[in-house]
Every structure is written in C-alpha cells, then in structure tokens.
C-alpha positions in Angstrom: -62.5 76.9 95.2 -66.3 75.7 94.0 -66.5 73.9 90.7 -69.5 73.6 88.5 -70.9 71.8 85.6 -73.8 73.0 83.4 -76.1 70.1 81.8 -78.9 70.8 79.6 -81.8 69.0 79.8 -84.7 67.9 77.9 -87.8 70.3 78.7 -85.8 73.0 79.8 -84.7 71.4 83.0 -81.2 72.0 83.9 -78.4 69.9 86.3 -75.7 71.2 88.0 -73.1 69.2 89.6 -71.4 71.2 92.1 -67.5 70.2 93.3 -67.4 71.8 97.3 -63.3 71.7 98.5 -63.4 69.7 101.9 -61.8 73.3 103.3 -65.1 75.6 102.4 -67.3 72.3 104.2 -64.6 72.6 107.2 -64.9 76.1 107.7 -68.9 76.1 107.2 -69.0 73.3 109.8 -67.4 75.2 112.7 -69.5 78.4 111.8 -72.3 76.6 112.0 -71.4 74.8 115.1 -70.8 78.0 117.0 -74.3 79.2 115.9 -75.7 76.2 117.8 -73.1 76.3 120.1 -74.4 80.0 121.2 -78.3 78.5 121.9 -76.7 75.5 123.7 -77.7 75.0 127.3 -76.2 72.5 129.5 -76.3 72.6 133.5 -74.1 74.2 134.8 -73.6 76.4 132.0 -75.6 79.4 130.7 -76.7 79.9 127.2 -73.4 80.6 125.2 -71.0 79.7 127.6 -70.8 76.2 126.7 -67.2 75.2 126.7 -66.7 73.8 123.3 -65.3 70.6 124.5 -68.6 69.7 126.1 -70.6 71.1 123.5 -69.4 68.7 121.3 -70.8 65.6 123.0 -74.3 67.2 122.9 -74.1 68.5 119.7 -74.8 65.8 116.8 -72.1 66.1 114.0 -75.2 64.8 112.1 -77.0 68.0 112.2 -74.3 70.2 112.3 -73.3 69.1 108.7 -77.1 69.4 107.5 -77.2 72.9 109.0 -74.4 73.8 107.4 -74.9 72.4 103.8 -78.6 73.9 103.7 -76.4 77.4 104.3 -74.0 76.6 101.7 -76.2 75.2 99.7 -78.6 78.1 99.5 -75.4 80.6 99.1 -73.8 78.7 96.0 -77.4 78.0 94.3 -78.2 81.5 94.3 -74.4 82.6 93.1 -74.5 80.0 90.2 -78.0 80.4 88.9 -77.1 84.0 88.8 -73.9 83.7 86.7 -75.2 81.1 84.2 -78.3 83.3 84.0 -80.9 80.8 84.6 -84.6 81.6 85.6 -85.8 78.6 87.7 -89.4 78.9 88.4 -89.7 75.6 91.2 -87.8 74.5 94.3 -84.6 73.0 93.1 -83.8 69.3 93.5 -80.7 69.0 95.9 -78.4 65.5 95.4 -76.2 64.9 97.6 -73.7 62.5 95.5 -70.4 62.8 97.4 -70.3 63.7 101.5 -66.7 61.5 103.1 -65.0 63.8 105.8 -61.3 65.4 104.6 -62.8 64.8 100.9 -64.1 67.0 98.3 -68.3 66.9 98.3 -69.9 66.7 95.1 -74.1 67.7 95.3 -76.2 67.8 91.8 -78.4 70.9 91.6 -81.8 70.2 89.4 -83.7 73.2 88.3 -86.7 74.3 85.8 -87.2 77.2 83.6 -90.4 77.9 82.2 -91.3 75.4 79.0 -90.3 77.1 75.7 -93.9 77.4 73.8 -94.5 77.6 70.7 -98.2 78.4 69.7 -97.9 77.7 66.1 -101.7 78.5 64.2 -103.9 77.8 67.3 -105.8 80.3 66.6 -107.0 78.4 63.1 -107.0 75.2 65.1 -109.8 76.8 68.0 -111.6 77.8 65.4 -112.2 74.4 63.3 -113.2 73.0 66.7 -115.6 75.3 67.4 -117.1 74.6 63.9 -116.4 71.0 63.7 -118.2 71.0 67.4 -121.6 73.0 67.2 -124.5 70.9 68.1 -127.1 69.9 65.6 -129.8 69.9 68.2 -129.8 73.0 69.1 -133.3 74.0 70.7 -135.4 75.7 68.6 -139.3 76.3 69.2 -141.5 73.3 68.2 -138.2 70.7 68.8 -137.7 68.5 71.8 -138.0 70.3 74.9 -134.9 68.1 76.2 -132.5 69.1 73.7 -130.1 71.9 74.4 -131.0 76.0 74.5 -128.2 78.3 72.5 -126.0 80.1 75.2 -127.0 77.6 77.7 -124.0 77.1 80.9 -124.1 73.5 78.9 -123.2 75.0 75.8 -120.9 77.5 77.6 -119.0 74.7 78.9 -118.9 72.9 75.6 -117.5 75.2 73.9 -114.8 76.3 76.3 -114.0 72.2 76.8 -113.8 72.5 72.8 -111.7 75.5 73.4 -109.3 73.9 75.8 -108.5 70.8 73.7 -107.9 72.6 70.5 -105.2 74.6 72.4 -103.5 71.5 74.2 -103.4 69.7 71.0 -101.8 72.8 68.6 -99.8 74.2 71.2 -96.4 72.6 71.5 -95.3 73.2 75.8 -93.2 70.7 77.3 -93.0 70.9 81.2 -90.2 69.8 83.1 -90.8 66.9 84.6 -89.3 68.0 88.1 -92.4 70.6 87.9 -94.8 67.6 87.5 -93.7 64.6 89.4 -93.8 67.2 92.6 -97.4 68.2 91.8 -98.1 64.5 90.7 -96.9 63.3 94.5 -98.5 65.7 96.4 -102.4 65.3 94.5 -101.4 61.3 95.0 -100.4 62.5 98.8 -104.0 64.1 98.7 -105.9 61.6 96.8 -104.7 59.1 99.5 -105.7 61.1 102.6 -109.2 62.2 101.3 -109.8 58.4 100.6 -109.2 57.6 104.0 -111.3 60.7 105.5 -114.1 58.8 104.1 -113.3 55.1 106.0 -112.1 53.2 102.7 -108.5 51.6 102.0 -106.6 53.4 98.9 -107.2 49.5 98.2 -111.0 49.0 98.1 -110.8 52.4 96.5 -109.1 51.6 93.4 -110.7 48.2 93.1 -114.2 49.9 93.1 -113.4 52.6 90.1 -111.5 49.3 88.6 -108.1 51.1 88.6 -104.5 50.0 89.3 -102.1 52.3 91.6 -100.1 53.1 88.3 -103.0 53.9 86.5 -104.3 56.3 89.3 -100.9 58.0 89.4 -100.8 58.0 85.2 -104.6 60.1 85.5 -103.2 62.1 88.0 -100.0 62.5 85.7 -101.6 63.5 82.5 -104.2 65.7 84.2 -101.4 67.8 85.8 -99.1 67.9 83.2 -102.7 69.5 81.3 -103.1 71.3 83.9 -99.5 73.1 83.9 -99.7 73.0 80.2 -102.7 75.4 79.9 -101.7 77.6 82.8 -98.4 78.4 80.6 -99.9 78.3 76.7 -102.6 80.9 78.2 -100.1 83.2 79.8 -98.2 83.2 76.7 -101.3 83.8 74.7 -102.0 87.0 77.1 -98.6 88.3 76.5 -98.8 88.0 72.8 -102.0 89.5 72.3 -101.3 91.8 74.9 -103.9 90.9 76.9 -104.0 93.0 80.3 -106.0 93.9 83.5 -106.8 97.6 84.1 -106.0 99.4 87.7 -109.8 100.4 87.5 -110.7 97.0 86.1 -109.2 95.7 89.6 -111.1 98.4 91.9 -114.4 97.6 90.1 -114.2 93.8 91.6 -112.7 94.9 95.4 -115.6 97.1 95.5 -117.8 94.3 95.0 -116.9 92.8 97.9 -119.1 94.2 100.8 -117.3 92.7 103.7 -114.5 95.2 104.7 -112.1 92.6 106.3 -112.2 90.5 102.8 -112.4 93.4 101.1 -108.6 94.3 103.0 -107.5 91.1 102.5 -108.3 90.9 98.5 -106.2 94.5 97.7 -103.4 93.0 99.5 -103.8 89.9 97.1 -104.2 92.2 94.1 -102.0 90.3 91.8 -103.3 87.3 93.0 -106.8 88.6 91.4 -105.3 90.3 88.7 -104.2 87.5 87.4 -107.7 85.4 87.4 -109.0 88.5 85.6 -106.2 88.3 82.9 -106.8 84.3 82.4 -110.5 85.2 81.8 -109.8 87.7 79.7 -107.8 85.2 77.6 -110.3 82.3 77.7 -113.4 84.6 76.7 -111.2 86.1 73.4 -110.4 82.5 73.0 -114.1 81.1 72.9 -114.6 84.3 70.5 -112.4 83.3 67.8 
C-alpha cells in the first residue's frame, strides 16, 4: 500500500515524500508495457501482435519505467493532494529519491499554494506616499515651460510607480520559491536567447551593462518575485473590497473590437479580459486613495 508524509514548508510550499510498494511499480510496469506493446511494429508482425518475448528486446525498460511512473505519478498526486486538502496553484516538483528493482520507490512531491497575505494598513501607507511624493514643480502658467503639467501620463505614471511601492513595502506576501525559481529560469532562458538574436555573447553582454551572471539572475529574481508579489496583493485587494467586473462591463470592450475574427477570439478569452478589467479597477481605486 502507498505511504505518505506531509512537510510544511516555509512560504506555503509543501513536500511530500511518497513510499510506492515494489508490487504497485511491478504491476504498473507490465500495463504499461502492453500499451506500448499494442503500437509495437516489428517485421513480420503486425501492430499488436508482437509476441511479448520479442517485444521485449525492442522495447527499452528505460522508458517503460518513465511511462509508467508519469501514470502513477499523476494518479497518486491527484489522490493525495485531494485527501490532505491542498490547493497547489504551479506544476509540482517530482524527485525521484529511491528507483532499485524488487525494492520499495520513494519520490518527494513539492507543491505551492497561494502565499498567505496579509495587507495590514496599506491603505494609510498609499496614501503617505502619494503625499510624501507630489511634485513641487508642478507647471503652473508663468513657470518653466519644462517642468511637469498636472495629470500628465508622467505624473500618471508617478503616481501609480508611488502607488506600487507603497503596496510592496506594507503588504506582507511571501511566494514560494518553487513559483519563482521556475519564472526566474525561464526569463534567464529568455534573457539569453534574445541576447544572442541580436549577435552578442551572454558574455560581452553583461560586461557592457557591467553585471555579473549572479547579479543578472538576482535582477531577474527580485523583479519576479515583485512581479508575483503584486499580481497576488492586488487580487487580494479586489476580493476584499469587492472589487468586480460587470457582464455588460465585458460586452462594452468586445464590442470595441471591430474585427469579427478577434472579436470571436476575445469572448472565448472572456475571463482572460475580465480579469485585466478587474486589476485596473483595483489600481485606479488604489491611485484614488
């Protein structure tokens, strides 16, 4: 029978370490191998009608057992998370730790909620910023023409930067790391491959914004932990100031699209939009306080 152990973890991140009987791998493995056995075609020999004998030399054990532990895997994830009601809201992290034929396997199991969040008196702490940040030299007539005009996108932009860094800094949101060191490698992955789209080296890269590799990954760290960080302190906001996007509210912005096609394609994304409304929604009240 499948053992498991529950470890909390800090962030809300959450291990499992899963104890498989060799006899559940055993029986997996020959299920599986029939499956493959069944598209198998060797001459002589249609489709299916592989004797098993034969189809074991062009079989690879190899990826027999990775067939069948993605299929147990996915089957005893989805039984466990249920019974120890956890809410994972990322692509597990799958460990293999044990994997000897005739023995017991042993796999670890990392997973992710969503961060607790606590919002404490951001609302007091936007609105000191917004005071403690309003420009002296704002335009008035008769003062430098250069200077700044009231309600200008610069001054929009300002004051929503303001916004953004009062929240990040009286908001307390940890993200699990699992969440951020996947993001982290694939903007790293990305940084990489746009660096090379335009003929440089990652190396003659770095040395010309005067950066180290670590440091580049650190920027790209704290900016999507940020990132991540906002995205859940603004849907909490929403929720607690019951924040939400009208069914007309929706219609009003698909009928603004004149092409019919995108127009098609957007109402089948409806959520997808709903949602951008919603974080707007959130950000304006915000820059209102």
């Amino acid at each position: 029978m499948v053992s498991h152990q529950l470890k909390s973890l800090p962030k809300k991140t959450f291990q499992i370490s899963v104890t498989i009987p060799w006899l559940e791998i055993d029986q997996e493995y020959k299920k599986t191998f029939d499956k493959l056995r069944q598209t198998l075609s060797v001459e002589g020999f249609r489709a299916g009608k592989v004797p098993r004998a034969i189809a074991e030399k062009h079989i690879a054990k190899d990826k027999v057992y990775q067939n069948a532990l993605q299929s147990l895997i996915s089957r005893l994830y989805e039984e466990i998370v249920k019974k120890e009601g956890l809410k994972p809201i990322a692509s597990p992290k799958i460990d293999l730790v044990k994997a000897k034929e005739n023995e017991d396997w042993q796999i670890n199991i990392t997973l992710a909620e969503k961060p607790e969040i606590k919002l404490g008196d951001y609302k007091k702490q936007i609105e000191t910023a917004h005071h403690q940040g309003k420009k002296t030299d704002i335009w008035v007539p008769g003062k430098d023409k250069q200077a700044t005009k009231p309600d200008s996108e610069a001054d929009k932009q300002l004051r929503l930067n303001q916004t953004l860094e009062a929240l990040l800094k009286a908001v307390s949101c940890q993200v699990s790391d699992l969440i951020l060191q996947e993001e982290v490698s694939r903007r790293l992955a990305q940084t990489v491959d746009d660096i090379q789209k335009i003929g440089l080296t990652t190396e003659t890269y770095l040395k010309s914004k005067n950066l180290t590799l670590d440091q580049l990954k650190q920027r790209l760290g704290r900016e999507v932990e940020d990132g991540y960080r906002l995205e859940f302190i603004l849907a909490e906001i929403a929720d607690q100031e019951a924040i939400k996007v009208e069914a007309k509210e929706i219609e009003q912005l698909l009928t603004n699209i004149k092409d019919v096609k995108e127009r098609e394609q957007a109402r089948a994304n409806a959520y997808f939009y709903a949602a951008i409304l919603r974080k707007q929604k959130v950000l304006d009240y915000l820059n209102s306080l």
